[in-house]
N, C-alpha and C positions, 0 to 999 in steps of 0.2 A: 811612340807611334812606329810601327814595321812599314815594313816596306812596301807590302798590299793596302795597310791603310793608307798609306800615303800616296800611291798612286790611284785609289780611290776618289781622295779629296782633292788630286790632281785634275782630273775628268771630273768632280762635280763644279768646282773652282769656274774652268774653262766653259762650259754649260750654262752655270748661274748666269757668270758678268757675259756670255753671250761670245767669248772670245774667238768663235768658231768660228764667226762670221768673216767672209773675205775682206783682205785687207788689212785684219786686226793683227795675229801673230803669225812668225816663218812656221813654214811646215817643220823644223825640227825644233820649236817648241816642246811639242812633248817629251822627246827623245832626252833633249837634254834636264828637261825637268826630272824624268827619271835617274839618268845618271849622276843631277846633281844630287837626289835622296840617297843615291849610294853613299856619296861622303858626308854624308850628316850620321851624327848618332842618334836615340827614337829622339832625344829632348830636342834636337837641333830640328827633326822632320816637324815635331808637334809646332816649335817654334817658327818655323817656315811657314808651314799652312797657315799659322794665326794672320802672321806677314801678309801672304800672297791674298788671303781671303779681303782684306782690305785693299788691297791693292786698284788701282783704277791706271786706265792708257784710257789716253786721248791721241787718236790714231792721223795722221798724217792724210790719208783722203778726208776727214772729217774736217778740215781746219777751218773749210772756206765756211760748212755751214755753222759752225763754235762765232767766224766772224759775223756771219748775218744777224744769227739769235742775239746777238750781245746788241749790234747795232740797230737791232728792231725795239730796242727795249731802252732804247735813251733818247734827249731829246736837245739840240744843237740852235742856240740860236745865232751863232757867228754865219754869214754868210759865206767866209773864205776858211776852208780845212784844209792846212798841213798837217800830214805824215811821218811821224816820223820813229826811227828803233828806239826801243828802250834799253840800251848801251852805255855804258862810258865811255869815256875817249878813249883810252888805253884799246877795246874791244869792236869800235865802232869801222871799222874798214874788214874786221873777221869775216869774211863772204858768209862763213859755214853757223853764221848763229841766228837760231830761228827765227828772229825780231825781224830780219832782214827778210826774211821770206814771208811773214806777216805783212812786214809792209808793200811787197810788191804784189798780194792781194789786193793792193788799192787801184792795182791799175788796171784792174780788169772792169767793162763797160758794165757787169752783173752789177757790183758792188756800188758803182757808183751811181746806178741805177736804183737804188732803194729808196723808198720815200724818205729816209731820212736828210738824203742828200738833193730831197728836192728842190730848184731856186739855188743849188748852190756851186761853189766850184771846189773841188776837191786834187789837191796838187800833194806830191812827194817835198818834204821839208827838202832844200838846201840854202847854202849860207848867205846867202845875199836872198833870203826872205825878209820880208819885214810881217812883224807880225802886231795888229794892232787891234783899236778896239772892235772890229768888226773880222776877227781872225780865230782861229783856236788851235792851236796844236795840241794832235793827239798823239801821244807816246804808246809805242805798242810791243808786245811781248808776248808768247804765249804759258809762260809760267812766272810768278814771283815766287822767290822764298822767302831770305830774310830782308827783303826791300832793299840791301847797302847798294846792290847796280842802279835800283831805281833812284833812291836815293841821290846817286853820281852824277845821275844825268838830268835829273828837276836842279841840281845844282849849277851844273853847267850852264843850261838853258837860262838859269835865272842870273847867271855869272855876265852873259852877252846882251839882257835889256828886257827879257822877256819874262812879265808877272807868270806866278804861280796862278791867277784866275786865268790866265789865257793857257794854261794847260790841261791836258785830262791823261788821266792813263788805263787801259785799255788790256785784258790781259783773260786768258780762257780760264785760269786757276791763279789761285792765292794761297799763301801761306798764311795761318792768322799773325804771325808774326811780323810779315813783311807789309799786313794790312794796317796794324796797328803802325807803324814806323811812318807808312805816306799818309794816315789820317794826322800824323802828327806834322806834317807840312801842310799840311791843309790841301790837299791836291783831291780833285776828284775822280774817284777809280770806281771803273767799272767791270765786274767779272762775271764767269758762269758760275764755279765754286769755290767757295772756299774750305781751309784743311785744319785741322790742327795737329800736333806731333802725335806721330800714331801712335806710340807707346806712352810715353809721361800724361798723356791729353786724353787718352783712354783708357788709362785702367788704378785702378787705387795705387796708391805707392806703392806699398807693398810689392805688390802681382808686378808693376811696371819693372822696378828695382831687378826682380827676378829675371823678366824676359831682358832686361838690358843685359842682362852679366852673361845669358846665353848668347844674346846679338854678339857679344865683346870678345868672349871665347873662341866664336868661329871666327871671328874676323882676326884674334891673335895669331892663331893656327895657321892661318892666310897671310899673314904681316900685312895685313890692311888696316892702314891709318883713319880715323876717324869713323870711329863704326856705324856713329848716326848720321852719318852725313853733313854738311858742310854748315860748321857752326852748331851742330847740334839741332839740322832741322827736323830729321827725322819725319822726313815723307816719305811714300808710297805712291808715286807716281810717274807713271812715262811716259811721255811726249812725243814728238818727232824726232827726239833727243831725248833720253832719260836726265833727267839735274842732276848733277849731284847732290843736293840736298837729300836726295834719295837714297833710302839704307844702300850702302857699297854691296854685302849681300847680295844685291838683285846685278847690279853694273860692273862690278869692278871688275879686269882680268886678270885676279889671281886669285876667283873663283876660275874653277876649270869651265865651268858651263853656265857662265851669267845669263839670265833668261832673259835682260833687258839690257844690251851691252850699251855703252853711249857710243862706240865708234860705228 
């Protein structure tokens, strides 16, 4: 792919998923999307495009309505909900990780205003809760990958007295992998989408095998560690925070022009 095709499927890209819309990408988006095609070679642009074309943002104004739709579509019969990050302990005081900002979506009168919370009272988890059989804590998050944070903290929780039935976890996007990992806790999780690895999950071996050993070459060239992202999740997605789960490719900075930085 040259460099006109590429900046073609750049602007059809942008178009399709609608990214044009305020709020969704910075204005030098493009700019940099171009400069980043200068340092690909055609196979690295073609394998880009394939990339980006799957790609999905779930954008930072969007959040509060991501939490409506989920919570218009479940059904609660604990009287008393706690709130609480879906964190380990190690990470649970980090101001800067989105679970945190999920949950103080709770405190707004909108939200707790929806019929689902009708008859009920809806409080921010902390430690001197009790939580019983007339309670439910909900674990929140806006993305899972490989489930091991989820994991941390259904542990935790279950460490201090509190049944895996009085939990639920709550999260805009899933990994099937991380899906598969809390069905095996038996925990009830609730999302908008679920993902599977974009390459090994979509394409014959063959084909996939190929597009890896190009993801791996650009990411050599880069001395970027883990080319499919974190554990081999190999997503395609960006948040209010891109995951690392997500090909480095899009995030990392040493790409010169990451089109989805995490910082």
């Amino acid at each position: 792919m040259n460099m006109n095709e590429y900046f073609d499927c750049i602007i059809r890209i942008i178009a399709e998923k609608k990214w044009n819309s305020p709020g969704i990408l910075p204005e030098c988006f493009l700019n940099k999307a171009i400069n980043l095609g200068k340092e690909f070679t055609d196979t690295e642009r073609d394998f880009f495009i394939k990339m980006l074309e799957r790609f999905d943002i779930y954008p930072d104004p969007k959040y509060q309505d991501y939490l409506e739709e989920i919570l218009n579509h479940i059904n609660i019969a604990e009287k008393k909900v706690y709130i609480a990050a879906l964190l380990s302990q190690v990470d649970k005081n980090d101001p800067y990780k989105s679970s945190h900002y999920i949950v103080r979506k709770f405190k707004s009168t909108y939200i707790k205003q929806l019929p689902l919370f009708n008859g009920k009272t809806v409080m921010i988890y902390q430690n001197d809760c009790v939580i019983d059989e007339n309670s439910l804590l909900i674990l929140v998050d806006d993305f899972i990958g490989t489930g091991m944070t989820a994991h941390s903290c259904i542990s935790y929780y279950e460490s201090i007295g509190i049944p895996k039935s009085k939990m639920m976890v709550i999260t805009f996007v899933i990994m099937e992998a991380g899906l598969k990992k809390l069905n095996k806790e038996n925990i009830k999780v609730e999302y908008l989408k679920k993902y599977n690895k974009c390459i090994s999950g979509n394409y014959d071996r063959e084909t996939a095998q190929k597009l890896i050993n190009v993801n791996e070459s650009i990411c050599l060239k880069k001395s970027i560690e883990k080319p499919l992202g974190f554990h081999n999740s190999q997503a395609l997605i960006g948040m209010q925070r891109t995951p690392n789960n997500t090909l480095p490719i899009f995030w990392d900075n040493k790409i010169i022009y990451p089109l989805f930085p995490r910082d």
